[in-house]
C-alpha positions in Angstrom: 0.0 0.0 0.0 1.6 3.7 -1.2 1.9 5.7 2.4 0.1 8.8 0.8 -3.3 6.6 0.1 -6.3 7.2 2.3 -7.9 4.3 4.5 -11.1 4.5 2.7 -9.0 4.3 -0.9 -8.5 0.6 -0.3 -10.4 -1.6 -3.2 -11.3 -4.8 -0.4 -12.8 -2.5 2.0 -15.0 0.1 -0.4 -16.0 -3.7 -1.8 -17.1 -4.9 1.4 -18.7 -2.0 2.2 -20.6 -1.8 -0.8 -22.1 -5.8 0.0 -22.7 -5.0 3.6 -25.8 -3.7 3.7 -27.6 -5.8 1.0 -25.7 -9.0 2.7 -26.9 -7.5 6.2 -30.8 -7.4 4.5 -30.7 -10.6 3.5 -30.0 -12.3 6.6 -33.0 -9.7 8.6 -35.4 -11.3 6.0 -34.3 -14.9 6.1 -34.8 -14.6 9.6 -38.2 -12.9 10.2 -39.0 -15.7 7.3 -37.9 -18.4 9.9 -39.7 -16.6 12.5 -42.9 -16.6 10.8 -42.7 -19.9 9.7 -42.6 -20.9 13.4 -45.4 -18.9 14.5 -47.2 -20.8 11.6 -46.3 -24.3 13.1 -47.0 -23.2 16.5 -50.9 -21.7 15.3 -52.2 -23.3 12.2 -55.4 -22.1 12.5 -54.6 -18.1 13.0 -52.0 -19.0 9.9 -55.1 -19.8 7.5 -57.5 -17.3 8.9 -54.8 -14.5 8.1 -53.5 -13.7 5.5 -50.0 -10.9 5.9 -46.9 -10.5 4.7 -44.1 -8.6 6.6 -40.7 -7.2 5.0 -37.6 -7.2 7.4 -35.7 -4.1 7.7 -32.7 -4.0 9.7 -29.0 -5.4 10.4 -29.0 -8.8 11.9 -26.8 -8.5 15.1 -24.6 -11.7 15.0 -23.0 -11.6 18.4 -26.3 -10.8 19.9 -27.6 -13.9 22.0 -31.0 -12.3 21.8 -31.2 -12.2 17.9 -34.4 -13.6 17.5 -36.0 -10.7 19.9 -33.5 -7.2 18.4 -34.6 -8.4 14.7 -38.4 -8.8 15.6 -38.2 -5.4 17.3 -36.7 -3.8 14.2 -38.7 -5.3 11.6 -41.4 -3.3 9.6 -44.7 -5.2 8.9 -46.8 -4.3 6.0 -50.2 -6.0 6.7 -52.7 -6.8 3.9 -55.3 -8.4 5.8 -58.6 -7.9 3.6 -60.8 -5.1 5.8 -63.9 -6.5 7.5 -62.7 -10.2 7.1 -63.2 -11.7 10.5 -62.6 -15.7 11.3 -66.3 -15.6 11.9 -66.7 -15.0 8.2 -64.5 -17.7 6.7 -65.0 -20.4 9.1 -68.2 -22.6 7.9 -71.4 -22.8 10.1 -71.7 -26.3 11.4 -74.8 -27.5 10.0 -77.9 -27.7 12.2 -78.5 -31.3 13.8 -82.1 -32.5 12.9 -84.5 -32.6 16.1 -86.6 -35.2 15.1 -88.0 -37.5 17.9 -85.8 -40.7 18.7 -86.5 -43.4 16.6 -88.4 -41.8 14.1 -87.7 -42.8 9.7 -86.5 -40.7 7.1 -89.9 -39.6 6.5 -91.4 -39.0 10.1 -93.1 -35.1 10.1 -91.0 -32.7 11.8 -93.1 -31.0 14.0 -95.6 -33.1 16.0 -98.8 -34.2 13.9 -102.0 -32.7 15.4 -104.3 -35.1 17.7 -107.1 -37.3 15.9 -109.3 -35.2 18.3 -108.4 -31.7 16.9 -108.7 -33.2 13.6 -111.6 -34.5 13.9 -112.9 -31.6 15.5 -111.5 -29.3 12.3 -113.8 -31.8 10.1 -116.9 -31.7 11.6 -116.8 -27.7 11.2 -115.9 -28.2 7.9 -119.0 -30.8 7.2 -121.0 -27.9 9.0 -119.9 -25.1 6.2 -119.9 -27.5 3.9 -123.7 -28.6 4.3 -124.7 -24.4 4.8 -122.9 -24.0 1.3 -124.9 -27.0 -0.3 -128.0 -26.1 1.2 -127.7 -22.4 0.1 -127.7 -23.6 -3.4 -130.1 -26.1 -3.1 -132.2 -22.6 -1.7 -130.9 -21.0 -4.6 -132.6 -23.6 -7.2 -136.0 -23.6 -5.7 -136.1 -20.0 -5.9 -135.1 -19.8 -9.5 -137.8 -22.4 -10.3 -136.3 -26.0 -9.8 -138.4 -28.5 -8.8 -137.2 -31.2 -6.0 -138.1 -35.0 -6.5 -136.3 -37.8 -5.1 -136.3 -40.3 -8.0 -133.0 -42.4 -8.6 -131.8 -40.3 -11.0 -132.2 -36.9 -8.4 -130.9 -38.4 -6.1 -127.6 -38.9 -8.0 -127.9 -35.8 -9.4 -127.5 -34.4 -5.7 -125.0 -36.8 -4.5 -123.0 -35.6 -7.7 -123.3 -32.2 -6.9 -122.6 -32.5 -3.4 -119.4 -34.1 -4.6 -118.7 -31.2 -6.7 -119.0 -29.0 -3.5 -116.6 -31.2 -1.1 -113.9 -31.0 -4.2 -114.3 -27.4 -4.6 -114.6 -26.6 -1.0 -111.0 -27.8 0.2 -109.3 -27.3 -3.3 -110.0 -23.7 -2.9 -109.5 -23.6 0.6 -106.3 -25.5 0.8 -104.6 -24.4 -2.9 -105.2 -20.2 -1.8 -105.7 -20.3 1.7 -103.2 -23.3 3.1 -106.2 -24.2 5.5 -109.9 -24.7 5.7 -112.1 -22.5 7.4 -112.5 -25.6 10.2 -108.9 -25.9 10.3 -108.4 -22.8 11.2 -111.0 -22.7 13.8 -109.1 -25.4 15.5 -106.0 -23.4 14.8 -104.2 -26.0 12.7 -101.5 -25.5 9.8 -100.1 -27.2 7.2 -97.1 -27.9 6.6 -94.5 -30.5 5.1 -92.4 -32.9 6.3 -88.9 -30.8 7.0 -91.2 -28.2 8.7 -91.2 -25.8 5.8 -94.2 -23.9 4.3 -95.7 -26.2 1.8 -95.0 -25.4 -2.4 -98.1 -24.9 -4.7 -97.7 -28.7 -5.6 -97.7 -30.3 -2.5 -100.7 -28.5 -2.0 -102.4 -29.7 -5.1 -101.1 -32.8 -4.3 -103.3 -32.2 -1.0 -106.6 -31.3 -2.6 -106.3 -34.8 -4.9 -105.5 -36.5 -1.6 -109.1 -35.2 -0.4 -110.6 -36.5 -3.0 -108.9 -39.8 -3.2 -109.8 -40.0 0.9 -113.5 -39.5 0.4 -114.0 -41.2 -2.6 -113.3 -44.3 -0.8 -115.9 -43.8 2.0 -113.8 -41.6 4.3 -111.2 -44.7 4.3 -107.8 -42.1 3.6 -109.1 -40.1 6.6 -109.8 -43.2 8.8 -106.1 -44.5 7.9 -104.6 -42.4 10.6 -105.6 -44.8 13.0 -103.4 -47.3 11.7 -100.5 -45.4 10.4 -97.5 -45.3 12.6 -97.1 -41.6 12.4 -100.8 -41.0 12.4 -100.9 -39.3 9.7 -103.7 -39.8 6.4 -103.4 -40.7 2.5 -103.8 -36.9 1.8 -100.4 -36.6 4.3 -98.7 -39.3 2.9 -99.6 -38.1 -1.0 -98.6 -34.7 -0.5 -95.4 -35.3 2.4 -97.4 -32.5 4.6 -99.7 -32.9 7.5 -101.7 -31.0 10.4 -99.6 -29.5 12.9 -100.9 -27.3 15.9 -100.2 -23.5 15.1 -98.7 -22.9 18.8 -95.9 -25.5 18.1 -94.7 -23.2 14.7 -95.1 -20.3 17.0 -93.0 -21.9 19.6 -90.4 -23.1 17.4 -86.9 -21.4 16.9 -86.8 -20.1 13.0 -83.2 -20.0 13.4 -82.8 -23.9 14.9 -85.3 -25.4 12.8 -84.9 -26.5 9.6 -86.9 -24.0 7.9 -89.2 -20.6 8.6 -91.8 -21.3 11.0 -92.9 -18.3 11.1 -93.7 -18.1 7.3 -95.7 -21.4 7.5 -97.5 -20.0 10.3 -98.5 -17.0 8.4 -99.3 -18.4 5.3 
């Protein structure tokens, strides 16, 4: 080395001075890296729910026993967690166990079916309006000029048209209204099998299960003595049935499968 050259004139030192700093960066961010990868295997879970990425700025102290701690106090973290996102958000809502009594099938009503009393009880209202509605017709001919007479063929003209009645009286009923008058009375619902409000085709599928039950003599309402759920071939046709209205009223919308509250109301 010439005596008249400066100490900072020497080539090895201005070249190790010049790789310092980017070598120095280098080792920060390789070990925050380790760090965080640590903290990771520590906490999975907080690892997937956040998302973040830090960049390490800072010399990494070598002689320091306490490395770890000086570079995690220097370091500058840049955090790009999406706003709003909470672990409440991501994480999946356990699904909602079905409360159906012990031992009951696949296709067991959800809430409790209503009592052969109440039914029966809801009926015989029905058969009330129903008669009232015939007779008023019946009123109706006379007055217009009919003539009664109770020859064979009369008398099937009336049992026809009574039919014609009972079909119109809980299709209409049951298709826009969900209930018949006597139904209501006895404040029963329908509803299906999951505990939903029942779709405009199980609903037809209702009416055609009144018919169906009596056409045969009042045999599909009389099955619900025998059936296991008690429930009738207008039930079983359409997958609804009578429930009481205080049990939809009763029951939680947000445990339930289902809006009670729209079924009651509909």
């Amino acid at each position: 080395m010439h005596q008249g050259a400066l100490q900072f004139e020497d080539p090895e030192r201005e070249a190790s001075a010049v790789h310092a700093p980017a070598t120095s960066h280098r080792a920060a961010t390789a070990l925050y890296l380790e760090l965080e990868q640590a903290d990771c295997e520590h906490n999975p879970t907080e690892a997937a729910e956040e998302f973040a990425f830090a960049i390490g700025i800072g010399p990494r102290p070598i002689s320091s026993p306490n490395a770890a701690e000086e570079a995690s106090a220097r370091r500058v973290e840049i955090d790009l967690t999406e706003p709003g996102a909470t672990a409440s958000d991501e994480t999946p809502q356990p699904e909602i166990a079905s409360q159906r009594p012990a031992g009951a099938h696949a296709d067991s009503p959800y809430f409790p079916v209503a009592s052969f009393g109440e039914r029966c009880l809801a009926g015989a209202f029905d058969v009330v309006f129903l008669l009232f509605a015939y007779g008023g017709f019946l009123t109706l001919f006379g007055s217009l000029g009919g003539h009664f007479s109770f020859s064979k063929f009369s008398v099937a003209v009336y049992a026809a048209s009574l039919g014609l009645f009972y079909v119109q009286y809980f299709a209409l009923f049951t298709i826009f209204g969900g209930a018949t008058p006597g139904m209501m009375l006895r404040q029963l619902q329908v509803v299906s099998f999951d505990g939903d409000a029942p779709g405009a085709r199980q609903l037809l599928q209702r009416s055609f299960g009144y018919v169906v039950s009596g056409g045969t003599f009042l045999l599909g309402f009389l099955w619900s003595l025998w059936d296991e759920d008690r429930l009738t071939w207008q039930d079983r046709i359409s997958r609804t049935h009578l429930t009481q209205l205080d049990a939809l009223l009763a029951a939680d919308p947000i445990g339930g499968p289902g809006d009670a509250q729209s079924a009651a109301h509909k």
